[in-house]
N, C-alpha and C positions, 0 to 999 in steps of 0.2 A: 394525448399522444406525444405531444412536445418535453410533457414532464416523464414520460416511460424515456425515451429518443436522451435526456438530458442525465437523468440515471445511469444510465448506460455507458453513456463517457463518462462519468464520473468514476464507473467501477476500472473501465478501460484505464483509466489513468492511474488511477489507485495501484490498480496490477502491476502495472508498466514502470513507476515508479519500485516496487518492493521489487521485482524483478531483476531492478537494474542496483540495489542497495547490497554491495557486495562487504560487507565487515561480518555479516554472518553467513556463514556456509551450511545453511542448512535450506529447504523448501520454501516456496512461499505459503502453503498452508502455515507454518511453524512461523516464517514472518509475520503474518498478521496479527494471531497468537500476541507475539511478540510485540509489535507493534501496539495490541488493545491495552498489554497489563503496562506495559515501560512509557511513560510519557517520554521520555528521552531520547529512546529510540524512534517513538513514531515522530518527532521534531527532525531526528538525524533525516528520517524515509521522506518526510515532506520538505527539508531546505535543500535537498537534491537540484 
């Protein structure tokens, strides 16, 4: 249960984060997209 409970903030934060990554004006579906293929971009998503 602790690892399902630990998952879950993980995703929470995940979101919360591409959420708040304002240089693309596009979705966050299309962010994450974004995020898998550009390693560049997901460093920008994650030094937030």
């Amino acid at each position: 249960m602790r690892a399902a409970n630990a998952l879950i903030l993980l995703c929470h934060i995940a979101l919360n984060l591409l959420k708040e990554e304002r240089t693309a004006k596009v979705g966050v579906k299309a962010k994450r997209l974004k995020a898998s293929w550009d390693d560049d971009y997901l460093l920008k998503v994650l030094a937030q």
